[in-house]
C-alpha positions as CSV (number, residue, x, y, z in Angstrom):
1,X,-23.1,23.0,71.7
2,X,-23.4,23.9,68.3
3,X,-20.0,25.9,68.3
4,X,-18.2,22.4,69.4
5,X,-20.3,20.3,67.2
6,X,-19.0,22.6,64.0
7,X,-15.6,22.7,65.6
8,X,-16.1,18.9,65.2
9,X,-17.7,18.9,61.8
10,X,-14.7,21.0,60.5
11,X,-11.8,19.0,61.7
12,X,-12.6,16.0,60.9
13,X,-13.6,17.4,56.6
14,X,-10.0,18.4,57.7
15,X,-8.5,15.5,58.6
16,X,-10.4,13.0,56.1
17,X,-9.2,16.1,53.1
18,X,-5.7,15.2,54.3
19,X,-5.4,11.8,54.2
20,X,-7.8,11.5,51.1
21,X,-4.7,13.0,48.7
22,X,-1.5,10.7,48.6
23,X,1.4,12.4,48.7
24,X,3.6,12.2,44.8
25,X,6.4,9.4,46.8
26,X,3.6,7.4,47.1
27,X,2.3,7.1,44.1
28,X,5.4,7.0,42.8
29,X,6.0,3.9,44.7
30,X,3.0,3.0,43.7
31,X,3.6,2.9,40.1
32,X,7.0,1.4,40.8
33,X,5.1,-1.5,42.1
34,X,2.4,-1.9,39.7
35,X,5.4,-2.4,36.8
36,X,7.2,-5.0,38.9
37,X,3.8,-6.9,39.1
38,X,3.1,-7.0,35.6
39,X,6.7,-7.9,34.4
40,X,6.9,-10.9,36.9
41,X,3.0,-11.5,35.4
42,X,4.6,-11.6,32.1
43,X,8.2,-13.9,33.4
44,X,5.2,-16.1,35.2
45,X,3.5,-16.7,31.6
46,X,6.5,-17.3,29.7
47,X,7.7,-20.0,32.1
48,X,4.4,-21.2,31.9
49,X,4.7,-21.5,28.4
50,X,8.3,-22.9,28.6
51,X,7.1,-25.8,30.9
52,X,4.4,-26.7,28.6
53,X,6.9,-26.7,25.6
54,X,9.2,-29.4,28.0
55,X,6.6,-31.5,29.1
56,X,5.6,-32.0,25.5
57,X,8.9,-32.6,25.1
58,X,9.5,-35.4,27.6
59,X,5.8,-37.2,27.1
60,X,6.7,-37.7,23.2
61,X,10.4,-39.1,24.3
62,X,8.7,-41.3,27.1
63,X,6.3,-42.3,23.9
64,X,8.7,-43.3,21.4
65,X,11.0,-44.8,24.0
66,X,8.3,-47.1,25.1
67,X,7.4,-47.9,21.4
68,X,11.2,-48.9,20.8
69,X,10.9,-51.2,23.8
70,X,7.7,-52.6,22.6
71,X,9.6,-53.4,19.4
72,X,12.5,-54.9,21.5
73,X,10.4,-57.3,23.2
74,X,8.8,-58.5,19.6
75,X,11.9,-58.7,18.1
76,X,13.0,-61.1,21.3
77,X,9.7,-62.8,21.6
78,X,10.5,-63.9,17.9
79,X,14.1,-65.0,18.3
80,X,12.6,-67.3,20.9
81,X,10.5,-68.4,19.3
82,X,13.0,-69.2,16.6
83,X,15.1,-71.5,19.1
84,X,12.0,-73.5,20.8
85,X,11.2,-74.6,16.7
């Protein structure tokens, strides 16, 4: 019984020491990986920052278009006004 329980003990030290090490293609692809996921972090972020810069962009047009037309509709209000005199 002891003899087998050793047997036992000893292959599976074996077995978890094998696996335990990954093998240098591994961590090679593993590195590989890693570098793609930090430069499409980084290509993420600068879109990010690009959208941000557009929407900015667009609200400040959308703001001094609005003001125009506000401006528009005086300048009409007071021609008609002009004619009803």
């Amino acid at each position: 019984m002891n003899k087998v329980l050793i047997a036992a003990a000893a292959s599976s030290v074996l077995l978890l020491a094998g696996c335990a090490a990954p093998d240098q293609a591994t961590t090679d692809k593993l590195d590989e990986l890693s570098n793609q996921v930090s430069q499409l972090s980084q290509e993420v972020s600068s879109l990010k920052e690009m959208h941000a810069a557009d929407a900015m962009k667009a609200k400040e047009a959308a703001m001094a278009a609005q003001e125009e037309a506000e401006r528009a509709n005086e300048r009409i209000d007071n021609i008609a006004q002009s004619y009803t005199k």
